[in-house]
C-alpha positions, 0 to 999 in steps of 0.5 A: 742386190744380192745376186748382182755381184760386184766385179772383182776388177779394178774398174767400177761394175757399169749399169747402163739404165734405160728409163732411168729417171722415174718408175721402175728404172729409177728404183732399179738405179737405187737397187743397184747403187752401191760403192763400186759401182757405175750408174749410166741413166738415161731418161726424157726428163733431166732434172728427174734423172739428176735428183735420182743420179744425186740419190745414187751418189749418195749411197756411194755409187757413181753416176752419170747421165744422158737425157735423150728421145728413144724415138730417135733410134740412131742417137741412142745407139751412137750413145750406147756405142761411146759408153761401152767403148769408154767402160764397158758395160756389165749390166744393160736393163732396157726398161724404158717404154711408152704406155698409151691408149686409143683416145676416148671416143675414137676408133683406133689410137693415132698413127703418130702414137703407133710410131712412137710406141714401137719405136720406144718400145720395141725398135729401139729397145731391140737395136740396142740389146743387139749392139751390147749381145754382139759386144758381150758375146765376143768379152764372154759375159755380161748380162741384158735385161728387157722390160716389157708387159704382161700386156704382151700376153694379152690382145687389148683393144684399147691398146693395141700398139702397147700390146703389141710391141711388148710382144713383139719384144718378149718374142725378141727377148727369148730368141735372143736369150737362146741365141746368147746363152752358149757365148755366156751372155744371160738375157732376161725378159722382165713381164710385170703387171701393174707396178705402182709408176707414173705410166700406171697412175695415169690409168683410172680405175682398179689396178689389181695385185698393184706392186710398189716400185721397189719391190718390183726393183728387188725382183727384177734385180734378182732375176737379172743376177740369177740370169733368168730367162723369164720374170713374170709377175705378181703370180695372179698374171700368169694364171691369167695368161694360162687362162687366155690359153684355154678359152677360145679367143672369141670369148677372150676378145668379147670380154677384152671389149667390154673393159672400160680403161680411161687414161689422164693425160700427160701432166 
């Protein structure tokens, strides 16, 4: 955690992690465990978040946790607004998220599977990195960090509700970065390809440039510290959203069709 600095005051350096207990947030707790600092976790599953809160404990960080539905936009505020005002959070990273394609055989994804995956992935991520910005801009610092998907980049058909609200959340995450940026409040937007977690292992077929959970926490957590506005990775991606630039979108969605995805179900 090189260029995530410790605060220098008497009260523990706090990191509020969204997705906290699998995947990339649970690496990102281990990234940022250490003494002196604060680990809030919040995750769906409750013994994973406390094995890895146990994990963070034992590298010398405190830790808390909070298990709780992000379709439920309002308790997870009601929940952000109790931490701040109980030790004020330092380092917001928003990295939980939904990943769903449409049924094999069907259409379209389901109504109910549109619902969620904007409310996890977007509605509620948005809500409350506009609670911490407001709350961080008047303290003058503090850092936010969204994460969401080279997916935003590309129109996938199979997975048009992921597509599109991790859009909807990389738009977000640059207006507010320039809207924060003169209140000495950094917000980075974190755009990963395939990282090796169980959302992507549920995927069958090639992952390419697949990326370790680990790896992917060690960058992200440098972005963060450097106050970026933007971190995509691995390279391959970015030459591939410059591509999709380029080529007339017929062409793109043509090919985008012709790409088989299957997914296991949820275990």
């Amino acid at each position: 955690m090189s260029d995530a600095s410790v605060s220098s005051s008497n009260a523990p350096f706090h990191v509020l992690i969204t997705g906290g207990s699998s995947g990339i947030g649970a690496a990102l707790a281990l990234q940022y465990a250490r003494p002196g600092t604060h680990l809030t976790l919040w995750g769906r599953n409750p013994a994973r978040l406390e094995d890895i809160a146990a994990q963070v404990v034992r590298k010398g960080a405190s830790a808390e946790t909070l298990s709780l539905d992000l379709c439920r936009t309002d308790d997870a505020l009601a929940a952000l607004r109790k931490t701040d005002d109980t030790q004020k959070i330092d380092i917001l990273i928003l990295g939980a998220g939904l990943g769903d394609i449409r049924p094999e055989g069907a259409l379209t994804e389901t109504a109910e599977q549109v619902r969620d995956i904007s409310l996890v992935n977007f509605t509620t991520p948005a809500t409350l990195a506009t609670e911490m910005a407001s709350r961080m801009a008047v303290r003058k610092e503090g850092r936010i960090a969204l994460v969401g998907s080279v997916a935003a980049f590309h129109d996938l058909p199979v997975a048009t509700a992921y597509s599109g609200s991790k859009a909807g959340l990389a738009r977000f995450s640059t207006a507010l970065h320039a809207a924060m940026t003169p209140h000495h409040v950094s917000v980075t937007l974190i755009s990963p390809g395939y990282v090796d977690t169980p959302m992507s292992q549920r995927l069958e077929g090639a992952r390419p440039f697949l990326v370790s959970s680990n790896h992917a926490a060690r960058m992200i957590a440098r972005a963060i510290g450097q106050g970026r506005a933007h971190l995509l990775f691995p390279w391959p991606f970015a030459i591939a959203r410059f591509l999709e630039m380029i080529v007339p979108r017929a062409i793109v969605h043509r090919l985008l069709r012709t790409a088989e995805v299957r997914q296991r179900p949820v275990r």
